[in-house]
Backbone bond lengths (Angstrom), bond angles and torsions (degrees), N, CA, C in turn:
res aa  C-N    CA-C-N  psi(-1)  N-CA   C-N-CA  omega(-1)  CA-C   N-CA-C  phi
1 X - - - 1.452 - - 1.523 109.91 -
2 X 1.470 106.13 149.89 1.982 98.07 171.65 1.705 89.33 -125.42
3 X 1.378 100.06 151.89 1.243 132.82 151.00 1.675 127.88 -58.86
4 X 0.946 118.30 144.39 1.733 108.00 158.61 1.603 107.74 -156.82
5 X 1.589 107.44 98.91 1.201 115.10 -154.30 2.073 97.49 -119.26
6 X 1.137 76.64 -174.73 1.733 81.00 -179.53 1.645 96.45 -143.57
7 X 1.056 130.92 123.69 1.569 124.98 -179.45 1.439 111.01 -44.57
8 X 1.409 118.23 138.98 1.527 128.51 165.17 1.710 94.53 65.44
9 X 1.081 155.46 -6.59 1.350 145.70 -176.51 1.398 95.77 -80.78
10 X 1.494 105.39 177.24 1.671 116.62 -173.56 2.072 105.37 -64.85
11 X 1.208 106.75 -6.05 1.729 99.86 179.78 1.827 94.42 -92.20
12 X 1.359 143.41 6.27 1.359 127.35 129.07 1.303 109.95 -47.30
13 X 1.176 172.25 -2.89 0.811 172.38 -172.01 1.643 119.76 -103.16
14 X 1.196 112.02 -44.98 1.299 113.99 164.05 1.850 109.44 -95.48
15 X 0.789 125.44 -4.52 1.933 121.02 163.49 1.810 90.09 -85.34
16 X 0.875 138.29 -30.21 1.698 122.72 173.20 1.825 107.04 -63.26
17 X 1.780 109.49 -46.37 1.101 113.70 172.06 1.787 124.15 -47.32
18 X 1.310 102.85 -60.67 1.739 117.49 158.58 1.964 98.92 -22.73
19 X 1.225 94.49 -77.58 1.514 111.36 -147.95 1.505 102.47 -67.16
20 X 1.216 116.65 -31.32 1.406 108.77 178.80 1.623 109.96 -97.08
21 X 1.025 126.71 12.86 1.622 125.63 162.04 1.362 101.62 -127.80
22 X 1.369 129.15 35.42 1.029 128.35 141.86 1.704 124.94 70.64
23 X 1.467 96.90 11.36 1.932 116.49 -162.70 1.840 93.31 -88.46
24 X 1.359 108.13 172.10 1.319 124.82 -175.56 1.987 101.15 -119.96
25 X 1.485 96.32 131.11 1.298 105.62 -162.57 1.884 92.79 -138.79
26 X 1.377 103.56 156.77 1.448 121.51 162.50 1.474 103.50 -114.04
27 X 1.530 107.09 133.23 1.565 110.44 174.10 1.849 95.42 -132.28
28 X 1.949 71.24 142.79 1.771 105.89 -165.01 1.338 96.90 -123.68
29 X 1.545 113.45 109.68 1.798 123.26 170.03 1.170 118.03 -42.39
30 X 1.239 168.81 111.92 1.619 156.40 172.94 1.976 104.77 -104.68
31 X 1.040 90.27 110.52 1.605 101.93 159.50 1.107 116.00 -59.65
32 X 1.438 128.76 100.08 1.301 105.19 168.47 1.556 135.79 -74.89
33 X 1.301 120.46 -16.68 0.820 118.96 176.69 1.664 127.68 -84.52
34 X 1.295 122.17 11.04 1.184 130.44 166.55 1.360 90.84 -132.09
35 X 1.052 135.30 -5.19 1.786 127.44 -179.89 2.088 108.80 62.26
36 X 0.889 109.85 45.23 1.514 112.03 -163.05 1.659 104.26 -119.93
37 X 1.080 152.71 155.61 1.596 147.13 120.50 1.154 132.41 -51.64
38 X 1.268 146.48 -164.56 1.024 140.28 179.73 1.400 117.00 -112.47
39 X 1.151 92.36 12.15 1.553 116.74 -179.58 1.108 107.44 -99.95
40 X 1.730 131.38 -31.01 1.244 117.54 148.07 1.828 87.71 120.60
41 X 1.421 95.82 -4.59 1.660 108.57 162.41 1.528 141.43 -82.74
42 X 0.799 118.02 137.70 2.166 114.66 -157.05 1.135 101.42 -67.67
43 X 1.450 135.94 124.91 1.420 123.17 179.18 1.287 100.39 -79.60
44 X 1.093 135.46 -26.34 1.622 128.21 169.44 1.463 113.23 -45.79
45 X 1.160 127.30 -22.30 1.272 123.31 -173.08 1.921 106.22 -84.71
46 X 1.089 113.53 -5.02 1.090 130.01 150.33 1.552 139.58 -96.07
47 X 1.262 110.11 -86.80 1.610 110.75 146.49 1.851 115.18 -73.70
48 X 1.017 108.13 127.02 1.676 120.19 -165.95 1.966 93.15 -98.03
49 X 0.989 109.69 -30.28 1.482 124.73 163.62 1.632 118.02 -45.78
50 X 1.666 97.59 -73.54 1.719 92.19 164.30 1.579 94.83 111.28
51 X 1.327 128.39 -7.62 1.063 139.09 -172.30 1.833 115.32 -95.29
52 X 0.886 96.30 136.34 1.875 90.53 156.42 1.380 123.17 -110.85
53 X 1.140 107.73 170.32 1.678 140.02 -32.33 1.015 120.89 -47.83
54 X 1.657 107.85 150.84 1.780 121.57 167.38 1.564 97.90 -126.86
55 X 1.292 102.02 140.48 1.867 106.33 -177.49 2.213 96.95 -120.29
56 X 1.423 99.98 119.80 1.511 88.50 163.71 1.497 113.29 -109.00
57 X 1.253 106.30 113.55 1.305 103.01 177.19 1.291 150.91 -80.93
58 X 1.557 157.27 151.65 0.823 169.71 -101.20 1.905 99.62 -62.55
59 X 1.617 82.38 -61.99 1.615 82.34 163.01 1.541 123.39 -133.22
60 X 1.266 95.76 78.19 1.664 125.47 162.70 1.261 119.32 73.32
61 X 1.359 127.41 2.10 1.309 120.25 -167.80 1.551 98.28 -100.85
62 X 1.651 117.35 123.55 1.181 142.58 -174.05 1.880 99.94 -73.77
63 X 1.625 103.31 125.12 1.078 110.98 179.08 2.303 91.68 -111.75
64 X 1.833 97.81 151.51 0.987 93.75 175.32 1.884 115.52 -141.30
65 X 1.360 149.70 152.59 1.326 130.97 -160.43 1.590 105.08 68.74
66 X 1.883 79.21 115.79 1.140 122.87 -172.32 1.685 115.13 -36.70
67 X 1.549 121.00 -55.40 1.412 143.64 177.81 1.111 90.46 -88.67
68 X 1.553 169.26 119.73 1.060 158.46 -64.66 1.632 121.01 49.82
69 X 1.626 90.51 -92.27 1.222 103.21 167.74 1.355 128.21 -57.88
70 X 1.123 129.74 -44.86 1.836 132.89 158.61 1.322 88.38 -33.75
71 X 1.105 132.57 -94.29 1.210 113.98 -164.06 1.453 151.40 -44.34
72 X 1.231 103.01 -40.68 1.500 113.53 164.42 1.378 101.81 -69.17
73 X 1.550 139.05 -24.88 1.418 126.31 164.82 1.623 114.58 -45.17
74 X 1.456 97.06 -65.84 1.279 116.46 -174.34 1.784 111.59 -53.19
75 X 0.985 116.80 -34.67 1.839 122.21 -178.63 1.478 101.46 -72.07
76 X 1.656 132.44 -15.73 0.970 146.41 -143.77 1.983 93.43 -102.99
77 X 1.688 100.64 -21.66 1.895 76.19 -177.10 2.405 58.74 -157.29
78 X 1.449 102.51 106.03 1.185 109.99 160.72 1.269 123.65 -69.38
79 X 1.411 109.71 -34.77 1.839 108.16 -172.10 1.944 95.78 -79.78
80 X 0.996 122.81 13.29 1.734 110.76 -176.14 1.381 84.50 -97.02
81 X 1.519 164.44 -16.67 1.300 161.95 102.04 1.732 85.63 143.59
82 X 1.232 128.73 -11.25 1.543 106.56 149.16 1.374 143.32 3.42
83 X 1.099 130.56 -41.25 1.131 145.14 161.42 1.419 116.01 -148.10
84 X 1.563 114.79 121.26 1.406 113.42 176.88 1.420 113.48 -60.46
85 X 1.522 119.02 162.49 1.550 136.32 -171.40 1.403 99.15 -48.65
86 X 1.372 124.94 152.25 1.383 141.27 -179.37 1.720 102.63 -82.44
87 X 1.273 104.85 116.78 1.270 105.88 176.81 1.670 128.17 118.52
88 X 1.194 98.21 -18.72 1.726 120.84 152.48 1.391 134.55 -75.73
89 X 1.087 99.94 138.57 1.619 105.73 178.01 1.645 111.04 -44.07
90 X 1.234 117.16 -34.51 1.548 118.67 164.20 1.521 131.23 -67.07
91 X 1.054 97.59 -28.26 1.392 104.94 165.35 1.510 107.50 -60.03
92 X 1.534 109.85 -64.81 1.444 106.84 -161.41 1.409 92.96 -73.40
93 X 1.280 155.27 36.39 1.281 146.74 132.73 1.247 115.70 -89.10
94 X 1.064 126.80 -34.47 1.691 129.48 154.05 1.224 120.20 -49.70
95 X 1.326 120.14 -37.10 1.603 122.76 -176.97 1.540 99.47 -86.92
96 X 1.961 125.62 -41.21 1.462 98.08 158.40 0.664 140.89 -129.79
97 X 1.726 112.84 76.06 1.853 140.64 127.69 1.455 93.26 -71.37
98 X 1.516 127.15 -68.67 1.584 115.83 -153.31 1.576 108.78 -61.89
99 X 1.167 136.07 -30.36 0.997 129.05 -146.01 2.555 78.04 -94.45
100 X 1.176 103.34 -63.82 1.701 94.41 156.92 1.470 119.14 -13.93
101 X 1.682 113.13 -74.57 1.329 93.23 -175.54 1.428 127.12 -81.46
102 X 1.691 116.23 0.89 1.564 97.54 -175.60 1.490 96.28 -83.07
103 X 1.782 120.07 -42.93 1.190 115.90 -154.76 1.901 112.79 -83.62
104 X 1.311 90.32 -14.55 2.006 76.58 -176.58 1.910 90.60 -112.55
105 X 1.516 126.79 -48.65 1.441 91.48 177.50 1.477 109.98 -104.02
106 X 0.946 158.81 19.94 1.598 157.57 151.82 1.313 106.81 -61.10
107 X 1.551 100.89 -79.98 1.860 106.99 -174.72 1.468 104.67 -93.21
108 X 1.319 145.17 -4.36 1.007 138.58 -158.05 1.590 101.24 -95.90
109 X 1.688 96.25 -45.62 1.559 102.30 -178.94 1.691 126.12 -122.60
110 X 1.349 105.24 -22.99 1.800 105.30 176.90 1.434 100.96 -108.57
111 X 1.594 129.45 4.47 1.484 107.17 161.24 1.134 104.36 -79.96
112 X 1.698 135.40 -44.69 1.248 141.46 166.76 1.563 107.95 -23.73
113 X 1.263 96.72 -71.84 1.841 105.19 -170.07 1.951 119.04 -41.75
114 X 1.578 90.83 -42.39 1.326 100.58 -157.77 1.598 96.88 -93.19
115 X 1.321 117.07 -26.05 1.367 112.33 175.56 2.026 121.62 -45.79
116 X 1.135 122.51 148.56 1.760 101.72 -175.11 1.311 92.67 -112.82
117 X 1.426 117.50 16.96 1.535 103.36 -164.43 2.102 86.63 -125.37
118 X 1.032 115.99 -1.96 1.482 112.45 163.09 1.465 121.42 -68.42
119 X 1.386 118.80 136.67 1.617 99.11 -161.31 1.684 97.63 -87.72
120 X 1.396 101.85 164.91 2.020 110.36 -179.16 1.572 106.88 -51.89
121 X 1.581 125.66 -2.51 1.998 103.45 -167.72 1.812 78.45 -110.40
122 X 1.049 118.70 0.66 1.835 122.69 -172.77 1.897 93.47 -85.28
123 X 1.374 96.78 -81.80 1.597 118.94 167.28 1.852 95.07 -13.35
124 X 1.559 110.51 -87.13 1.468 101.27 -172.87 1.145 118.76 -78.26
125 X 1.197 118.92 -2.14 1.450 93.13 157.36 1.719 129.19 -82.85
126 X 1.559 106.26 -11.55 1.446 111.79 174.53 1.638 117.39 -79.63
127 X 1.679 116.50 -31.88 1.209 117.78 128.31 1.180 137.84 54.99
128 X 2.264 60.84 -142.08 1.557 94.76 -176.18 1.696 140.45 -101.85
129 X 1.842 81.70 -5.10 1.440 110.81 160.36 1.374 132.29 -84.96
130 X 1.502 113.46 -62.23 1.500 117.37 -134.49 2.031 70.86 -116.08
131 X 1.158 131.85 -17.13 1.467 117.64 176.90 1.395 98.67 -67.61
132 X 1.392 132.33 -78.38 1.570 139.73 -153.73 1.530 99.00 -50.24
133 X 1.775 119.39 -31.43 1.668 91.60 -168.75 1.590 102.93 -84.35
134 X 1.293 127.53 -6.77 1.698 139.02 -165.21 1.624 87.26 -81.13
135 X 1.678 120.73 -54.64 1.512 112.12 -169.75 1.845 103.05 -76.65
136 X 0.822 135.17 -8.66 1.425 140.15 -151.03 1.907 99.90 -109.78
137 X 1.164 123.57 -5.40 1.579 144.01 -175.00 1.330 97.30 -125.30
138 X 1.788 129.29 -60.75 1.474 115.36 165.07 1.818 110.33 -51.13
139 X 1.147 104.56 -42.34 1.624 89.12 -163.66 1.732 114.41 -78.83
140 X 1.252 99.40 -4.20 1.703 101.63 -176.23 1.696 90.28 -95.30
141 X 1.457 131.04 -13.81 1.697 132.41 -165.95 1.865 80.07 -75.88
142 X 1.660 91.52 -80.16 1.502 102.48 -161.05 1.318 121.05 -76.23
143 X 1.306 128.84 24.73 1.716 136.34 141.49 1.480 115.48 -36.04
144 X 1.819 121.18 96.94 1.610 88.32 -175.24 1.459 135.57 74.24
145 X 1.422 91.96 8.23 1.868 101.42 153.23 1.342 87.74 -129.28
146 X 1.774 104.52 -167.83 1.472 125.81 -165.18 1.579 108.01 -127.71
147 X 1.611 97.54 -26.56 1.666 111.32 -170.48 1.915 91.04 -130.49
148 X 1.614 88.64 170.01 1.217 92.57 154.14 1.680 134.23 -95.04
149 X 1.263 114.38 3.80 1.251 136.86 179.64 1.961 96.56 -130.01
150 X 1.196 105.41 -175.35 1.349 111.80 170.88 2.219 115.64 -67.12
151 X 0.961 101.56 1.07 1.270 92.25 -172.44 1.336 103.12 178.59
152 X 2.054 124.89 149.08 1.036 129.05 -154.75 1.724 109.44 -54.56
153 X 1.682 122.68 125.25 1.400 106.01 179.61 1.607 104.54 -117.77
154 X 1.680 112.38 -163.21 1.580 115.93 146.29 1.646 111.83 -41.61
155 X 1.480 98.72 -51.89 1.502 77.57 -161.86 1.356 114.00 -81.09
156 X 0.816 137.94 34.67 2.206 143.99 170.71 1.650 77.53 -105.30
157 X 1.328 121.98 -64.70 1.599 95.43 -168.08 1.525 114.07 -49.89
158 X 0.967 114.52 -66.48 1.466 117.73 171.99 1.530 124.18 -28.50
159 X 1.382 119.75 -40.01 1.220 123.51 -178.19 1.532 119.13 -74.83
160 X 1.933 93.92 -39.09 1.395 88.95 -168.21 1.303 101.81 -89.79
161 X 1.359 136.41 -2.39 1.299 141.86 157.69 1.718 119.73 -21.36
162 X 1.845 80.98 -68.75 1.820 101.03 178.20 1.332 109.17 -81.13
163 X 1.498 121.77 -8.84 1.576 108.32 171.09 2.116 117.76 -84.36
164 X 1.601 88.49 14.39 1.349 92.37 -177.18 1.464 110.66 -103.50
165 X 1.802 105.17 -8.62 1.675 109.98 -171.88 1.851 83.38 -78.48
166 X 1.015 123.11 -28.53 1.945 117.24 -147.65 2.081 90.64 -40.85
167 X 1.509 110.40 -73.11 1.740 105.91 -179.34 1.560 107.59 -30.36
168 X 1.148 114.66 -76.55 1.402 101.59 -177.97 1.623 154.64 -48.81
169 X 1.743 84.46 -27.01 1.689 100.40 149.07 1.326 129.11 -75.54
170 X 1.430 114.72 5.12 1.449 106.77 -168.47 1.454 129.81 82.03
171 X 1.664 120.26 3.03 1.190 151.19 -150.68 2.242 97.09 -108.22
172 X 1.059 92.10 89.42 2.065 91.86 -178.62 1.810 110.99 -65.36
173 X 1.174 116.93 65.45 1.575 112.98 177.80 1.737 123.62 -1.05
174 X 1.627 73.53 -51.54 1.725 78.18 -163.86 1.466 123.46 -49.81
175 X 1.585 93.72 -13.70 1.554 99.18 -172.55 1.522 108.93 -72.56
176 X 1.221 119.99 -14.16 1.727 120.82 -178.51 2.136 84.08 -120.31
177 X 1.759 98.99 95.26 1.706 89.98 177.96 1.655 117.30 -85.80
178 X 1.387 107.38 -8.01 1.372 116.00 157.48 1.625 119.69 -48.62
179 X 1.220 112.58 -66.30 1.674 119.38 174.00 1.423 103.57 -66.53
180 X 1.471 120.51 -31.14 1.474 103.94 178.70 1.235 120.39 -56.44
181 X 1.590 118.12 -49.97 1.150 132.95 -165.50 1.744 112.45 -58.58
182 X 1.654 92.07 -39.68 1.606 101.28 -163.47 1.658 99.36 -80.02
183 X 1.322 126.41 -2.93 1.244 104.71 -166.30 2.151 92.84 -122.91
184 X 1.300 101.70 7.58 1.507 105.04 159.83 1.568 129.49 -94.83
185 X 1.618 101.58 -18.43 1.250 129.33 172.55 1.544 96.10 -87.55
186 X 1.099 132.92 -47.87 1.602 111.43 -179.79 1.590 129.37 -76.58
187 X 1.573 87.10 -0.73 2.107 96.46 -174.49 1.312 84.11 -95.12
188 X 1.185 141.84 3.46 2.091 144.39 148.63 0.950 113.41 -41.58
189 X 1.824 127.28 -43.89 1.101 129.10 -162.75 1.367 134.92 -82.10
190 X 1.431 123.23 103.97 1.256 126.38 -155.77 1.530 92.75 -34.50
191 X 1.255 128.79 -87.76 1.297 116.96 -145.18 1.718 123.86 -49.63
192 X 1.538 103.64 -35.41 1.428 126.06 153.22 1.842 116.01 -36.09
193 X 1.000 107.79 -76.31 1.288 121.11 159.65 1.103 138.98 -21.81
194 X 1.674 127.87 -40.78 1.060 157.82 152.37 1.520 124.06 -63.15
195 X 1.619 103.32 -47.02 1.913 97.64 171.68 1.608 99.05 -81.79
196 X 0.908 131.50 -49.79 1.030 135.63 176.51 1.666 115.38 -9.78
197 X 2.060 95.89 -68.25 1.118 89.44 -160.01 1.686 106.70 -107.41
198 X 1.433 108.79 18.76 1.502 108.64 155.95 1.763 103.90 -86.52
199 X 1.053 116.34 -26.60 1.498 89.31 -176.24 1.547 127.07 -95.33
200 X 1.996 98.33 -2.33 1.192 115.35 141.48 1.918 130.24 -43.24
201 X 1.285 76.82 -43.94 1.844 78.99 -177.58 1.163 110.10 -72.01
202 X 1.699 117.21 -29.44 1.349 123.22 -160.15 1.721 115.91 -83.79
203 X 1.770 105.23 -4.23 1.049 101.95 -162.08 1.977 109.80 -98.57
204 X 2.061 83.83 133.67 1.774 70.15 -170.13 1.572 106.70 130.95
205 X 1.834 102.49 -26.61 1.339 119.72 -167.20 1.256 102.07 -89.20
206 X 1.193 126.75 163.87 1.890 124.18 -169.71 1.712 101.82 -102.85
């Protein structure tokens, strides 16, 4: 399989998936801002989107969207319990957390933030509004659990993914110490730990 990630963007999220089910992956840098590799190849000519993640799989068929791919990661080594069995009531609670965090805090609130072309009454209003009630529903979920489901899934990667934009948006964690806590306890996790801090190094790199 290859990767096509962008450091610290929502495709950290699926290299935690890789690493914690234990699968073998190729990872491909994508610029986003020229949409290119480092190969000097158009990532559009792959993803036509321009976005990450892109997953090519085993045999060639380009997967694209973020919760997508978590999943087909996760179906990829069933006993790593990543994603419960297809077809359970647990499942479809896994599918809506992910579809939760891309659409109300991913795009709802840190594409806003991070966008430069959102105007400043957009910016605070993503904020100082529509952020506190997104952490204020996570923090009343994960009060006194460990996961957001019964046990580590896609969607904790996913979550704690975007709980890593909060510093960079200007967003002080500490102020929600529920999510703080849970997302200092999950940078514990060896495999966590590891994408983490390669794409730490990576960030910055062209």
């Amino acid at each position: 399989m290859d990767l096509y990630f962008a450091p610290l963007s929502c495709s950290l999220a699926s290299r935690i998936t890789i690493y914690e089910a234990g699968l073998e992956a190729r990872f491909h840098q994508v610029t986003l801002s020229t949409k290119h590799l480092a190969t000097g190849e158009s990532y559009l000519d792959i993803n036509p989107k321009g976005q990450v993640p892109a997953l090519r799989t085993a045999d060639g068929a380009i997967l694209t969207e973020g919760p997508a791919i978590l999943q087909f990661l996760a179906d990829r080594a069933p006993d790593s319990g990543l994603a419960p069995p297809a077809g359970t009531i647990a499942r479809y609670s896994l599918m809506q957390w992910l579809n939760y965090i891309a659409t109300e805090v991913h795009k709802g609130v840190f594409y806003t933030l991070f966008n430069p072309a959102s105007p400043p009454a957009a910016k605070a209003f993503a904020r100082d509004e529509l952020l506190p009630i997104r952490y204020r529903y996570l923090t009343g979920h994960l009060t006194g659990r460990a996961f957001l489901l019964d046990t580590f899934t896609v969607a904790d990667a996913y979550l704690l993914t975007t709980l890593n934009w909060a510093a960079p948006a200007g967003v002080d964690l500490a102020a929600w110490p529920v999510l703080d806590a849970w997302r200092t306890r999950l940078l514990q996790r060896p495999a966590v730990a590891r994408a983490v801090g390669e794409e730490l190094a990576l960030r910055g790199a062209p």
